[in-house]
C-alpha positions as CSV (number, residue, x, y, z in Angstrom):
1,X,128.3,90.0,86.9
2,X,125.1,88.7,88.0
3,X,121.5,90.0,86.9
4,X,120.8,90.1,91.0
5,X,123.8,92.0,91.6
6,X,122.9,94.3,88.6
7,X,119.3,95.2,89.4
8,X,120.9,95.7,93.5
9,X,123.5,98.6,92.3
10,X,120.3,99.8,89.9
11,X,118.6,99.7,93.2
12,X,121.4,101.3,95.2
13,X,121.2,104.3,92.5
14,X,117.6,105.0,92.6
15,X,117.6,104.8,96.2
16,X,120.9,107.2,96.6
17,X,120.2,109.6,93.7
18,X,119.4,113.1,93.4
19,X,116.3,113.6,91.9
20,X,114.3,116.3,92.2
21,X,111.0,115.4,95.2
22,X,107.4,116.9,94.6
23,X,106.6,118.7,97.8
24,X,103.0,117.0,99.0
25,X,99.8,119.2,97.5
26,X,97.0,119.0,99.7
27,X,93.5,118.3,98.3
28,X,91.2,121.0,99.0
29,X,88.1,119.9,101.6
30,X,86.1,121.4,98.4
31,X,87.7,119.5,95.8
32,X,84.8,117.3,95.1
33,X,82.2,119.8,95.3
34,X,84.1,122.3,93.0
35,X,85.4,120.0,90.3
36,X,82.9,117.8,88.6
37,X,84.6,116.8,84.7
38,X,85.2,113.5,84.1
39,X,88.1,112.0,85.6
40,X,90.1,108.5,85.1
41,X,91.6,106.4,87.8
42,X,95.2,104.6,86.3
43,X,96.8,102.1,88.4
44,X,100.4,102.2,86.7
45,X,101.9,99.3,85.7
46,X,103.2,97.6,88.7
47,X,107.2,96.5,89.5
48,X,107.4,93.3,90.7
49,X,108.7,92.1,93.9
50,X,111.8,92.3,94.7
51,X,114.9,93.0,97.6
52,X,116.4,95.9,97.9
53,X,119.7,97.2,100.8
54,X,119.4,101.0,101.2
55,X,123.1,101.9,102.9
56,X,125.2,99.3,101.0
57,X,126.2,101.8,98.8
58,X,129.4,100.6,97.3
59,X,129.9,97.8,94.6
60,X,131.6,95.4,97.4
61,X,128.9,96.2,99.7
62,X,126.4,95.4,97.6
63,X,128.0,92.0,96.4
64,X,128.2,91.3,100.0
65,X,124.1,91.8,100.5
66,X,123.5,90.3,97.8
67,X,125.1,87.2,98.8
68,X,123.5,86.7,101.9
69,X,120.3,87.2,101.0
70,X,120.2,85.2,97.9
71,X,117.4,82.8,99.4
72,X,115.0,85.6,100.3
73,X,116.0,87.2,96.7
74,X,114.6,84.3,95.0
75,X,111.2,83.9,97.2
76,X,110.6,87.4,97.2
77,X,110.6,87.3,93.0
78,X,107.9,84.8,93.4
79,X,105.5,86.8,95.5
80,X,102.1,88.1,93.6
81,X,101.1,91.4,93.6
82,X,97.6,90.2,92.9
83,X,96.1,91.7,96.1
84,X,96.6,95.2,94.3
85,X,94.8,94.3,91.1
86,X,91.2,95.5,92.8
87,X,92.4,98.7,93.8
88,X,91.6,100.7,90.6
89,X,87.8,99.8,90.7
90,X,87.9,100.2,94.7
91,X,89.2,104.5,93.7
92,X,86.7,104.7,90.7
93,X,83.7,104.0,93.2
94,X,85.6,105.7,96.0
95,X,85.2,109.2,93.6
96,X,81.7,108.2,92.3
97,X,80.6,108.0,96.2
98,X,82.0,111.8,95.7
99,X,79.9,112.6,92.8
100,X,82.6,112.0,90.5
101,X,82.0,111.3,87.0
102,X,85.0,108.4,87.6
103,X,86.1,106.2,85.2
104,X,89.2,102.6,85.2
105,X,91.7,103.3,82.8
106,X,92.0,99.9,81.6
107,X,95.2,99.9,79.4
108,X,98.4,98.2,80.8
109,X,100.7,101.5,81.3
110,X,104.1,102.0,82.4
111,X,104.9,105.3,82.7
112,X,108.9,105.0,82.0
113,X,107.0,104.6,78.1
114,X,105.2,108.1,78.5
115,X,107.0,111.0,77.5
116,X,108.0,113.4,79.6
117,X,106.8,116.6,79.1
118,X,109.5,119.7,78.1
119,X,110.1,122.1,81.0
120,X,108.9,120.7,83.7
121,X,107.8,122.6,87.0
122,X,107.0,122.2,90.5
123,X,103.3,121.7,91.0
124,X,103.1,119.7,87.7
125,X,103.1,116.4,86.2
126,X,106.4,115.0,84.9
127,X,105.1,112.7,82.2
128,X,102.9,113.8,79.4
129,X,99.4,111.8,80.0
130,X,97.5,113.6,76.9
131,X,98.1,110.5,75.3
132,X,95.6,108.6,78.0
133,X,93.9,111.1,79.0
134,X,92.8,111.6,75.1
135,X,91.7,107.9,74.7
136,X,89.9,107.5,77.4
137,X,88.0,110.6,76.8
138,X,88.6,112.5,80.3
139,X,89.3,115.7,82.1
140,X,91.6,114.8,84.7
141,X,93.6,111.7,85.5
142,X,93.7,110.3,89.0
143,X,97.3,108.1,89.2
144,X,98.8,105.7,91.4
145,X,102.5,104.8,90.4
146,X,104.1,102.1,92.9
147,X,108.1,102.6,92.5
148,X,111.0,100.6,91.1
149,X,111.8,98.4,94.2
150,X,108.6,99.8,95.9
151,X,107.3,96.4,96.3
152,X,109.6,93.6,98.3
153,X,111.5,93.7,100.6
154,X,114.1,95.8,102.3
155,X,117.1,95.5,104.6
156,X,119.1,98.7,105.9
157,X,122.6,97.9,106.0
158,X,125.7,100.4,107.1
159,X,127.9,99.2,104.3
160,X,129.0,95.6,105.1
161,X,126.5,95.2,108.2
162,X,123.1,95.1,108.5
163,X,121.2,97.5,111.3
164,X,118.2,95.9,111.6
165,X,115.7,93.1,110.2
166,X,114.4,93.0,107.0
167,X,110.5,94.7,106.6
168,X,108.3,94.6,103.7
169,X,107.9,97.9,101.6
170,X,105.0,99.4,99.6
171,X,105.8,102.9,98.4
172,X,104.0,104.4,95.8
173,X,103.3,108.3,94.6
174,X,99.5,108.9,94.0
175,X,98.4,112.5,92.1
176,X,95.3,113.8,90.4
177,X,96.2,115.6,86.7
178,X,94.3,118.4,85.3
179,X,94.7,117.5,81.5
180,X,94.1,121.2,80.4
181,X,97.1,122.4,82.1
182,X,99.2,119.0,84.0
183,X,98.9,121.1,86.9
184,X,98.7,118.4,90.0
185,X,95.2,118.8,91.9
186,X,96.9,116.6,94.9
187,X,99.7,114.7,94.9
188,X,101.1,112.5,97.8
189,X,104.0,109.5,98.5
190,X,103.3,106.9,100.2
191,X,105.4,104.7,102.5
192,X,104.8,101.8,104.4
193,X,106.7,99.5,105.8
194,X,105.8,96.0,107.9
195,X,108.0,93.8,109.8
196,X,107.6,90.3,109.5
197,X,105.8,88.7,112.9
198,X,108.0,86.4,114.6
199,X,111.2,85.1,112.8
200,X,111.4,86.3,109.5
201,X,115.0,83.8,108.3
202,X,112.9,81.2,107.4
203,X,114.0,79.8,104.0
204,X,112.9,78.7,101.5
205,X,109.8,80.5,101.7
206,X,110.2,82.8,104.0
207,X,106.3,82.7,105.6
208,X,106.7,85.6,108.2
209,X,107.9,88.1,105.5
210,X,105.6,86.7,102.9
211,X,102.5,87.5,105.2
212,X,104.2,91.2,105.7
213,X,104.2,91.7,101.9
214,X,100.3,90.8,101.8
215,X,99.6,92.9,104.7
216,X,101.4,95.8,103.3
217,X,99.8,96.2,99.8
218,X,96.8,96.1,101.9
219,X,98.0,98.9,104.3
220,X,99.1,100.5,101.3
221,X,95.7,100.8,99.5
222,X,94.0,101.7,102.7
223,X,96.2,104.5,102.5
224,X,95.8,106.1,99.4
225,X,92.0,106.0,99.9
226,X,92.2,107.1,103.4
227,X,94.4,110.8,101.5
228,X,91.3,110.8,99.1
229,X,88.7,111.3,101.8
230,X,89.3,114.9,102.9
């Protein structure tokens, strides 16, 4: 069994399980007047590129999808995700424009390494960020977490056949911690999608699709900053 098809039915999982979703939490239009402790922006460690066939549930299925795109597979691996790197400093000044004592957390992080913390709760953070939150010496953590096989491309399939043309994908969650309690100040998914303009089956490279990826990752950061600006 392939490494491709492996990280496809690893895809196929994520995409199809049953994990429990945090319900969007607003933040309050006097957030930034009210709450003034320091605060660190972590951009997560990021996933890289790759395809992904929400619908072709089953092992055959997902064989099948991953034979046929085995071309775009291989140029979507390539792909940077360099256009993402300047969004940490872009949030810090973002929440200093707010008055916000706002400060990059500059480790490398991947939060499948943190802990998670023991009875977990609606309305709070998931993974134990103490550990961060203590070395960098803040109050609150701002976080951006872009998911497994949130950066790529997908292609919807109904089992064995494709329903439509394959889009780039940027999803990501974004939340603000409060390290005294994990409570979630905000929190908000993200999901954006972009087609590719004109034809997008154009191996090896695959131009039309590649432009979509770079103009997604900038949708994408436009809007998590756009949620931050009540």
């Amino acid at each position: 069994m392939s490494f491709r098809f492996i990280g496809l039915l690893l895809a196929a999982l994520l995409l199809g399980g049953c994990a429990t979703r945090q319900e969007p939490i607003p933040l309050s239009k006097d957030y930034y007047s009210a709450r003034t402790s320091r605060i660190g922006v972590l951009v997560a460690e990021l996933p890289k590129p790759d395809t992904s066939f929400p619908g072709a549930g089953c092992l055959l299925c997902i064989a099948v999808a991953s034979a046929a795109h085995g071309a775009l597979t291989d140029a979507v691996r390539t792909w940077p995700t360099t256009d993402l790197q300047p969004l940490k400093g872009e949030l810090v000044q973002l929440l200093q424009s707010r008055s916000q004592q706002a400060v990059p957390i500059d480790e490398a992080t991947a939060l499948t390494a943190l802990p998670n913390r023991s009875g977990h709760e609606a309305g709070f953070a998931v993974k134990d960020f103490s550990s961060v939150a203590t070395r960098a010496g803040v109050d609150r953590l701002l976080v951006v977490s872009v998911h497994p096989f949130g950066l790529g491309v997908w292609r919807n399939y109904s089992a064995y056949i494709p329903t439509g043309a394959p889009y780039a994908v940027f999803k990501a969650s974004a939340f603000i911690v409060d390290m005294k309690s994990h409570r979630l100040d905000w929190y908000q998914d993200f999901n954006v999608t972009q087609p590719a303009e004109g034809a997008w089956d154009e191996p090896p490279k695959f131009p039309g699709l590649a432009n979509a990826h770079f103009q997604v990752m900038e949708l994408g950061k436009d809007a998590i900053k756009k949620a931050l600006t009540p």
